[in-house]
N, C-alpha and C positions, 0 to 999 in steps of 0.2 A: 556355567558362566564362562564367559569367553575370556582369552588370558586378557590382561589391561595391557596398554600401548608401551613397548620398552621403558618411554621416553616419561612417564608417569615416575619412575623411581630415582628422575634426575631433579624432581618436583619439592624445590624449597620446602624447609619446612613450617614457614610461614605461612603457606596456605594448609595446613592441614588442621583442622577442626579443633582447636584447645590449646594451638601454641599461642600463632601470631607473632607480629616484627618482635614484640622485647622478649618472649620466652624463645622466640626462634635464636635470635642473638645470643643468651645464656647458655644454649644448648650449644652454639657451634665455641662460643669461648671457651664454657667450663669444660666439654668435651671433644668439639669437634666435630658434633654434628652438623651436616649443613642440607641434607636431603632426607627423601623418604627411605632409601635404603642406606643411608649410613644408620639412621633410627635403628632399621630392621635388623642391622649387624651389629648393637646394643648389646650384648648378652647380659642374662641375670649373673646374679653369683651364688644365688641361691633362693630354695626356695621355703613360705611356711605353708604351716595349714591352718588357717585362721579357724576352722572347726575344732582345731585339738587347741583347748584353754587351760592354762596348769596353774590351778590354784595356789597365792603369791606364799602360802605356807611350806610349800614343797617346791620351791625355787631352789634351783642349784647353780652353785656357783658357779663359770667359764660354758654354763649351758643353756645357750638362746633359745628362750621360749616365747609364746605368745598369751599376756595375762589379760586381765579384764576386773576393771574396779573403777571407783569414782577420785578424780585428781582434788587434792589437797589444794588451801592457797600457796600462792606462788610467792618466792622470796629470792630478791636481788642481793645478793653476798659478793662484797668485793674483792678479791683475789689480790695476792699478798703484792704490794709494791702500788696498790689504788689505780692504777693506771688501765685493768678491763674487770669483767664482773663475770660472776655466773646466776644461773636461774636453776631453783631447786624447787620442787615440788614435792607431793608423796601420790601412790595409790590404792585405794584398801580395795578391799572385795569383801568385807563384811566379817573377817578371818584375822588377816594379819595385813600387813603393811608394809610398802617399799619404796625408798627414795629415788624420785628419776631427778637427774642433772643436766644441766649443759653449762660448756666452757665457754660458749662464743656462737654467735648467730644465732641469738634464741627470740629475738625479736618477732618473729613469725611463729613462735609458740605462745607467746601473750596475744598476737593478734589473732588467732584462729580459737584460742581455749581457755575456759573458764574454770574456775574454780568449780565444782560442784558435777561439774558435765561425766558421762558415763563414756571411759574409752578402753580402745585396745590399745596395749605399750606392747611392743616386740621390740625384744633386746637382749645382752646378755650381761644376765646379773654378775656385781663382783661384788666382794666384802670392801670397805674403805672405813678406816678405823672403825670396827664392828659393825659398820650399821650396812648393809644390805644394800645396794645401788645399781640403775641401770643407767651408762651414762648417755646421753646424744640416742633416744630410744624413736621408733617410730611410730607414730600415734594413728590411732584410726577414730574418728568421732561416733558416736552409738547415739541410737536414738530409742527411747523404751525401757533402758537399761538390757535391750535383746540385743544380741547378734543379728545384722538385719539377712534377709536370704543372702543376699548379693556375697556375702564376704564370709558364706561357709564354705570353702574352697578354697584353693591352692593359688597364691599370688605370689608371684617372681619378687625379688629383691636386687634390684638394681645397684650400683656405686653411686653413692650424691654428694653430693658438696650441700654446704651450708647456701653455697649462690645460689643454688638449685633449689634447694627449698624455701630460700627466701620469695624466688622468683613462682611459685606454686607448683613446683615443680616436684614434686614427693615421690613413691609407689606408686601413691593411687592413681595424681597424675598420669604419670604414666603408662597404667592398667588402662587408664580410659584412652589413651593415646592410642594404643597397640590395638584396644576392642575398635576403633575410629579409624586406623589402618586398614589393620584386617575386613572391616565392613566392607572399603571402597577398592580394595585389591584382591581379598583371599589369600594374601602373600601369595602371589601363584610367579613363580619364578623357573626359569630354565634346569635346571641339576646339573650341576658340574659331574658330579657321579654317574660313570656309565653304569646302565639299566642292570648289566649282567653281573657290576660287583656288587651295588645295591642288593640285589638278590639273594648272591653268597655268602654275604656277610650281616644281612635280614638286617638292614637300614631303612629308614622311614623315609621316602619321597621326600625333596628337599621342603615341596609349601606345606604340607604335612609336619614335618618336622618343626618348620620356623612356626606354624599355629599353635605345636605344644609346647617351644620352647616357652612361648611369650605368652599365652594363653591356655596353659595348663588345665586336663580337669582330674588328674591325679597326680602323685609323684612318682608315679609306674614312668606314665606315659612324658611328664619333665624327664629322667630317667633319660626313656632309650632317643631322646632328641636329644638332650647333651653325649650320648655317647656319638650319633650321627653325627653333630659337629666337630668332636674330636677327631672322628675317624678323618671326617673330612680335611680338615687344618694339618695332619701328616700326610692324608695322601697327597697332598695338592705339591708340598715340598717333595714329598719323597718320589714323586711322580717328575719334577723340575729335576731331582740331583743326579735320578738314575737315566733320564733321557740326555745331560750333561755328561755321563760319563758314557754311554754307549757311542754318540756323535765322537767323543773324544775318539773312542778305539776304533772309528767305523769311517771318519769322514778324514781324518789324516794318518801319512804314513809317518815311520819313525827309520832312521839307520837299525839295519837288523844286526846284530852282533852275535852272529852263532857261535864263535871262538872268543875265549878270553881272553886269546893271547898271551906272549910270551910273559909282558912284565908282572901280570899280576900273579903265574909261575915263578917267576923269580923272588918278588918278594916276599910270596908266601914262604919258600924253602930259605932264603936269605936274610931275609931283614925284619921278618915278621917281630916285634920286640915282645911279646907275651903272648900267651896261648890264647884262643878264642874257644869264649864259653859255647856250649850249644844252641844256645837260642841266638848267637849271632851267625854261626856257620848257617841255622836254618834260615835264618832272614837272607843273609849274603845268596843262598840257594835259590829263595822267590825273587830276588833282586835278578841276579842272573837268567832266569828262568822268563822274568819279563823283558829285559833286555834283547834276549836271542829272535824276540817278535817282530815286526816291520809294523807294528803299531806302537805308540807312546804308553811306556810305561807311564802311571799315573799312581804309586805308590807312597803312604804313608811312613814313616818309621816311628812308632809309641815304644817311649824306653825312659827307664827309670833314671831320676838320676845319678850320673857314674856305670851307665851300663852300658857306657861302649858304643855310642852308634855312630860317633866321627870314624872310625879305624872301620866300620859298617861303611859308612859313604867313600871310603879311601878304594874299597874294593869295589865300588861301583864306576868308580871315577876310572880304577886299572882298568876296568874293560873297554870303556869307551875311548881312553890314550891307546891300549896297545891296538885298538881296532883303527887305530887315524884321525879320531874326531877331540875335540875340544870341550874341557870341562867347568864349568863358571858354579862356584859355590857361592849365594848371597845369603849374607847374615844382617838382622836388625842396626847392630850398634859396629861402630868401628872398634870398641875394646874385642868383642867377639867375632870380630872379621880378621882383626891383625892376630890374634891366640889361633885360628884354623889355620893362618896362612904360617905358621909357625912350626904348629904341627905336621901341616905336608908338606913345609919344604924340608922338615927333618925326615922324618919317609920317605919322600920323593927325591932327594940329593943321592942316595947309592945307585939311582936306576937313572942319572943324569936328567932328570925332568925337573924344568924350571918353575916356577911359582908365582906368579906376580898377584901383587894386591891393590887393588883399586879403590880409592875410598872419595868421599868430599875433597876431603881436606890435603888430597894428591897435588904436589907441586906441580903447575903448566907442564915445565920442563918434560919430567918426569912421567905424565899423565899422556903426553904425546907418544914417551917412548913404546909406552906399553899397549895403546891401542895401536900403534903401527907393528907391533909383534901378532897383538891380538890378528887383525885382519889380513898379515901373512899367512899365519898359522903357526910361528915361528914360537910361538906362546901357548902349550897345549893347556896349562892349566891357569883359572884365575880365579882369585877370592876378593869378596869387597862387600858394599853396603849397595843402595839403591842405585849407584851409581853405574853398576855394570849396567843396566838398561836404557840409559840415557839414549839420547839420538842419535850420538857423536858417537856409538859404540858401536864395533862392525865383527862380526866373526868368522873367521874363516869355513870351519864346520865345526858347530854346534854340536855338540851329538847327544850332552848331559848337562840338566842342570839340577844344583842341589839347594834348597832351600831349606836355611836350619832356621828352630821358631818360626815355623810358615805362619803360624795365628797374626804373627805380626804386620805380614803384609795384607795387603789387601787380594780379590781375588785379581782385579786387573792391574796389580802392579806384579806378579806373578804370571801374568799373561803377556805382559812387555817385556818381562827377559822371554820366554819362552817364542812369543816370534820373531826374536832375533837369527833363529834357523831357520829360517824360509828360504827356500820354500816348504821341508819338511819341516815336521815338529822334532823337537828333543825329547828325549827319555827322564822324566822329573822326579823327584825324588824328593823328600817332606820332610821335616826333622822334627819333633816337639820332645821336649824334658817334661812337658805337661802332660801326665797320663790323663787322658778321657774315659770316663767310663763306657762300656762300650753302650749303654742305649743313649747316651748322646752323642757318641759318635754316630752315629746311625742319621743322626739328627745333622750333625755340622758336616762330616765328613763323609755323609753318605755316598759320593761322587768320588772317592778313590779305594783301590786296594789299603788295605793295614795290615802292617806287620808291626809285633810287638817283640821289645826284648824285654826277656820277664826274668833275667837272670843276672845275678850281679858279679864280675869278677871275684875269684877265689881272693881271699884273703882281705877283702875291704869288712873293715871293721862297722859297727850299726856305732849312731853317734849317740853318745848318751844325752838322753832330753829332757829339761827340766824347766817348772814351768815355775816362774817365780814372780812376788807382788815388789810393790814399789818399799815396802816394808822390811824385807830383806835382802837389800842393796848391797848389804856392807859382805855378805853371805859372795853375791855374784862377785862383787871387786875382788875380794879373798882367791877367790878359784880364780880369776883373770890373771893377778898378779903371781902367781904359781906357774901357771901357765908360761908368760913373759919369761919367767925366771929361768923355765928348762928353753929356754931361747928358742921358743915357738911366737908365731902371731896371731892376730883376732880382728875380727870383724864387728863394727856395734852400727847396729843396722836402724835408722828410724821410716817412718812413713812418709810419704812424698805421694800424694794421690794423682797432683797435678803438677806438672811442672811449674805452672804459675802462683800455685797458692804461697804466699809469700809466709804464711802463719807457719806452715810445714818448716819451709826455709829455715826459718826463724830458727825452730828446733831443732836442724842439725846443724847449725853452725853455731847454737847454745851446749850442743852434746859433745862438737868439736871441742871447746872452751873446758866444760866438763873436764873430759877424759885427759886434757892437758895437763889440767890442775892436778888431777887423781892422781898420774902416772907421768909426772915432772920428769922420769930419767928414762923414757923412751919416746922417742919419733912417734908421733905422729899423724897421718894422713888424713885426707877430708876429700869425698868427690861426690859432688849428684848433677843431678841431669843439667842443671842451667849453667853448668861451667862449658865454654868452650871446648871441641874435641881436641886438644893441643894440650890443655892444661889437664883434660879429665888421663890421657893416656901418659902424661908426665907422674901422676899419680899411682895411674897403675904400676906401673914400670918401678917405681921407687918400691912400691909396695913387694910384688914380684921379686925383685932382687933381693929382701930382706933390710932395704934400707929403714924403711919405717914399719914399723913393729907392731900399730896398731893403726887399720884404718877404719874412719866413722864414713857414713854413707848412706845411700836411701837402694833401690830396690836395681840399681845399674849394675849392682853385683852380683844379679839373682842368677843370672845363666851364663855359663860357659866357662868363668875366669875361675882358674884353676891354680892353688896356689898350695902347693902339698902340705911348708910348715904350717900351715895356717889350721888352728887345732881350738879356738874357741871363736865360735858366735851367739851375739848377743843380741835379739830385737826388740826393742822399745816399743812398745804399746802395739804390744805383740796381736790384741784383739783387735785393732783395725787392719789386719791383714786374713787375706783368706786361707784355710786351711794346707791347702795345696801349694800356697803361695808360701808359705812359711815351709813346707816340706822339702820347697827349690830351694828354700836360703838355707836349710840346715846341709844339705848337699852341698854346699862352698865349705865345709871342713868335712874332717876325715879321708882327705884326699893322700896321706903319704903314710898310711901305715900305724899314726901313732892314734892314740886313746884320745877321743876330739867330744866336743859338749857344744849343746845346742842350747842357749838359754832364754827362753821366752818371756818379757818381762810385761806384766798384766796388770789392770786396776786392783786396787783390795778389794773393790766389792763388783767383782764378777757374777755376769747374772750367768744364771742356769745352764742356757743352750753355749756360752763363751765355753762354760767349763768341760762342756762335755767337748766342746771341739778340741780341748788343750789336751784333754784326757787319751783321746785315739791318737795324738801325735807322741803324746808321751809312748803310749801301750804298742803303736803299729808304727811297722818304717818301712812298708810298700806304699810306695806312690799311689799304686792302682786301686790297694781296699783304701784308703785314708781318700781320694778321687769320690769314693762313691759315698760314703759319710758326706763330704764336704759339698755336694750335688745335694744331699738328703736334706742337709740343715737349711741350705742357702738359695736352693735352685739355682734354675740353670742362667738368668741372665748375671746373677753376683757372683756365681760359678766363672762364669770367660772372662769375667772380668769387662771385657767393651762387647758391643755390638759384633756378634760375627756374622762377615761375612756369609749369607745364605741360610743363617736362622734368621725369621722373620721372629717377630713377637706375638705366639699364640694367644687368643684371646679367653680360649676357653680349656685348651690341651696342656695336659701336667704333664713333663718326660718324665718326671721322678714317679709320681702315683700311677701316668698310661701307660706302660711299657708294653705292657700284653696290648691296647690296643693300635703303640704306635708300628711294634710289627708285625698285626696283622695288615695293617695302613702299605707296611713297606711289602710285604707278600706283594696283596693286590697291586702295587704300582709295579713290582718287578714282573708280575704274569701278565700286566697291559701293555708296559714298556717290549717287553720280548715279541708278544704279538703284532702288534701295530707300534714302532720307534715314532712314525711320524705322526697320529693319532690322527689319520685320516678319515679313519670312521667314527672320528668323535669329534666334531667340530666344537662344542658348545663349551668340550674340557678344552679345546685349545684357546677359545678366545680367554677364558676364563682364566687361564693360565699365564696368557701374556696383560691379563688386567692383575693380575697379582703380584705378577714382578714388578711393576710400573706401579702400585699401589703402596709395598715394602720397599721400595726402591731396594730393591737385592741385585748385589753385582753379579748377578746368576748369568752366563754365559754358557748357547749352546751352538751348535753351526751355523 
């Protein structure tokens, strides 16, 4: 059969045989279908065997089976507060018996089924006060009391809304959708997949694949089309990250820096103020090593926290000062832009190098003097927030930039400091306190060098961690006010998701109030995101000096600020935070030496998977193993936290469960990428490539 006309898979779904305008409408609202091929890119989530029937006597409980019996009458029970209802039925099979439920939208289960009628329920049974239930199950109607032919065989399981099946919209639906596709197409489609990796990696032809995805006739063959699509779904990114970063090394030059010159000589033998662990001398080695190149370094730095990677970026910065060029380090927030610019102008004062800090909230005056140094050169170093990249910001030569919390910006607000050296590029250089486990870095940061520091200065003490319920409150105050007494400070950290949600708010300027009352004979402090930056670094600063003794707060104090006495934190509803996110915050104490506590504070009745997260923070205090737990529990979108920059959102690819198959995905795209950079000989993965960035709207950027 001849392929069908491109322009066929741009074909509403309204003309396809079983929707029409109101199921079409349903389809693009509740999901966003609006064509033949958004249909076809549907995927199941799994699948059954409607031939394998498990007798409702040997029902196991959290285990979805497929049973078969006759439904009971049906019974509207109104749900506590009278205001919706639910519909309960039962199903025997002659044997025993099991209650199927629903919460809501069941109005399309009395319109399609009778009392008496013979069906299949697929679902997964749970105990609900002893009696046995399957809730919201999917029904198939029988006729005979047989299995009719048709439905001994492997049928996809789709995601549904209650709209969706209101609207007839079910499996079976479906099934007849995809058998009603496939008729008038074949799914016969192009292959993003060149022929020769297909081959190597024995993938199934892309219409091949999509006929067994959707149209199974075993779970072999669902099987190896779900792995095709997964392969595919990495290689298509990892094939985007790694032509991203070859363009980078291949299409611009960078200032070569074969000498490190004098000062960072000097201050090593000079000023150095503590000895450098190994793993930072090794990094400083790759740093310098990509430096000496006439291409853009494009280096990560993964370091735990308190492992040293600013006094790491100070020696990246010497080599591009003592070579003649110009160093711009941007940071997310001004508290963590004015703490860098503090730290290097303490460093940088004995070798007479000046410092300026650029922020928002820079006085005119002031903000003149310093891009008038900046665009002499008269200014070799500068620290700030978004603000170094504005319009009005001119450089003399460029030569380094450093971006600490890179996750935070974006990829092309990262790309507007960077061609501020034009006409060459700079040498850039990444900062994160967030370790990533490496097979999702693979995934986010597949597009640069990484370096890890895996080592933590001698003598930093681990902070003792305890994970406590709202029950034993009086237990944490006790040790807080102990704490106070040897004239140390403390942190009581609440949740802040948004800066808008005002309910958050609420509670820490309730926690503020709190901690007033508790602790009448010391200062103090309160700061979260919606305060002005004038008021929020007026805060810091008191805090800082030891003026105020304890400050309340939300997650503005998770990275950078550095307060040595500061020897207890406390976080409030320590379970809405994620594991790694809590491992940053327990890093803001234990910074000076002394005996510091981390105290987690939790609902009384913590379910399961909370406890086991509290457990590994209690048990481990490497960032990296406690990274790959906290990826294991949560995956990877509640893992970043927001939307990163150049993960798209796989539809059908686990990083946590494909690992094995995301690098063989990355293999293949590094042995395509090396042969053919331009993919000349692959047209069909090109266009294919530029409809996927423009589809994830990913600010993927290549020459």
């Amino acid at each position: 059969m001849k392929s069908p006309q491109p322009d066929i898979w741009k074909t509403p779904l309204a003309y396809l045989k079983g929707v029409g305008p109101r199921r079409a409408e349903v389809l693009e609202t509740e999901l966003g279908l609006r064509t033949y091929e958004d249909l076809l890119e549907y995927f199941p989530r799994r699948y059954l065997d409607y031939g394998q029937i498990t007798p409702i006597a040997q029902a196991r409980p959290e285990q979805e089976a497929v049973f078969r019996g006759k439904l009971g009458p049906f019974q509207v029970r109104p749900l506590a507060g009278g205001r919706r209802a639910l519909l309960t039925t039962t199903l025997y099979d002659g044997q025993a018996w099991i209650e199927l439920v629903w919460y809501q939208g069941w109005e399309w289960v009395r319109q399609k089924f009778s009392p008496g009628q013979q069906v299949l329920a697929i679902g997964r049974p749970l105990y609900k006060k002893r009696i046995l239930q399957i809730a919201h199950p999917d029904l198939v109607l029988l006729t005979d009391s047989k299995v009719p032919e048709q439905f001994l065989r492997i049928y996809p399981v789709y995601p549904l809304s209650e709209k969706l099946r209101q609207a007839g919209l079910d499996n079976k639906r479906l099934h007849m959708l995809f058998e009603e596709l496939y008729r008038i197409t074949r799914f016969e489609r192009e292959d993003p997949i060149p022929a020769p990796i297909r081959e190597a990696y024995q993938l199934m032809p892309l219409s091949e694949a999509l006929r067994a995805l959707h149209l199974p006739t075993s779970i072999e063959e669902a099987d190896q089309a779900r792995y095709r699509f997964k392969f595919q779904e990495f290689f298509l990114l990892q094939v985007l990250l790694i032509r991203r970063k070859y363009f980078l090394k291949t299409q611009y030059t960078a200032p070569s820096f074969t000498q490190v010159g004098s000062l960072l000589n000097e201050f090593y033998e000079k000023y150095l103020p503590f000895a450098l662990t190994e793993a930072q001398k090794r990094v400083i080695k790759e740093i310098r090593r990509d430096m000496a190149l006439s291409t853009p370094m494009n280096r990560l730095i993964q370091g735990d926290v308190g492992s040293g990677k600013t006094i790491v970026a100070l020696f990246a910065a010497l080599i591009a000062i003592g070579n003649g060029y110009q160093v711009a380090l941007m940071a997310p927030t001004e508290v963590l832009a004015e703490q860098h610019a503090r730290s290097f102008r303490k460093w940088l004062a004995p070798l007479g190098i000046g410092v300026g800090l650029l922020l928002g909230s820079t006085p005119p005056a002031q903000r003149k003097r310093i891009l008038e140094k900046l665009a002499t050169g008269e200014l070799a170093c500068i620290i700030g927030t978004h603000a170094l990249f504005q319009k009005n910001v001119q450089y003399h030569r460029l030569g380094l930039t450093i971006i600490d919390e890179q996750h935070k910006f974006g990829v092309k607000q990262r790309a507007a400091l960077w061609e501020k050296a034009h006409p060459y590029r700079p040498h850039n250089l990444l900062l994160t306190a967030t370790p990533i486990p490496r097979t999702l870095a693979l995934s986010v940061y597949g597009d640069v060098d990484v370096s890890i520091i895996d080592e933590l200065p001698p003598g930093r003490q681990p902070v003792k961690t305890y994970i406590r319920t709202e029950a034993q409150r009086r237990e944490v105050w006790n040790l807080l006010r102990a704490e106070l007494q040897k004239g140390h400070q403390a942190y009581v950290i609440y949740p802040l998701v948004e800066e808008s949600e005002k309910t958050d708010l609420k509670a820490v300027e309730e926690g503020y109030e709190l901690i007033q009352r508790t602790f009448s004979e010391y200062p103090v402090g309160m700061i979260h995101g919606r305060m002005n930056s004038e008021r929020k670094e007026r805060e810091m600063h008191l805090f800082k000096s030891g003026h105020t003794r304890i400050l309340v707060g939300t997650t503005v104090v998770e990275v950078g600020v550095d307060v040595p006495n500061a020897t207890v934190l406390i976080v409030e509803h320590a379970d809405r935070f994620g594991l790694s996110q809590l491992h940053q915050l327990r890093g803001r104490v234990g910074r000076g030496g002394y005996p510091s506590y981390a105290i987690f504070i939790a609902p009384n009745n913590l379910s399961e998977t909370a406890l086991t997260r509290f457990q590994a923070l209690a048990q481990y205090h490497d960032g990296f193993h406690i990274a790959e737990i906290d990826l294991k529990l949560r995956g990877p979108g509640d893992f970043l936290g927001t939307k990163q920059s150049g993960l798209p959102e796989f539809k059908i690819a686990d990083i946590v469960e494909d690992q094995a198959i995301l690098r063989q995905a990355r293999q293949a795209a590094e042995n395509l990428v090396s042969q053919d950079p331009s993919l000349a000989l692959y047209p069909t993965l090109r266009t294919h490539l530029s409809e996927y960035v423009e589809r994830h709207s990913l600010e993927l950027f290549t020459a």
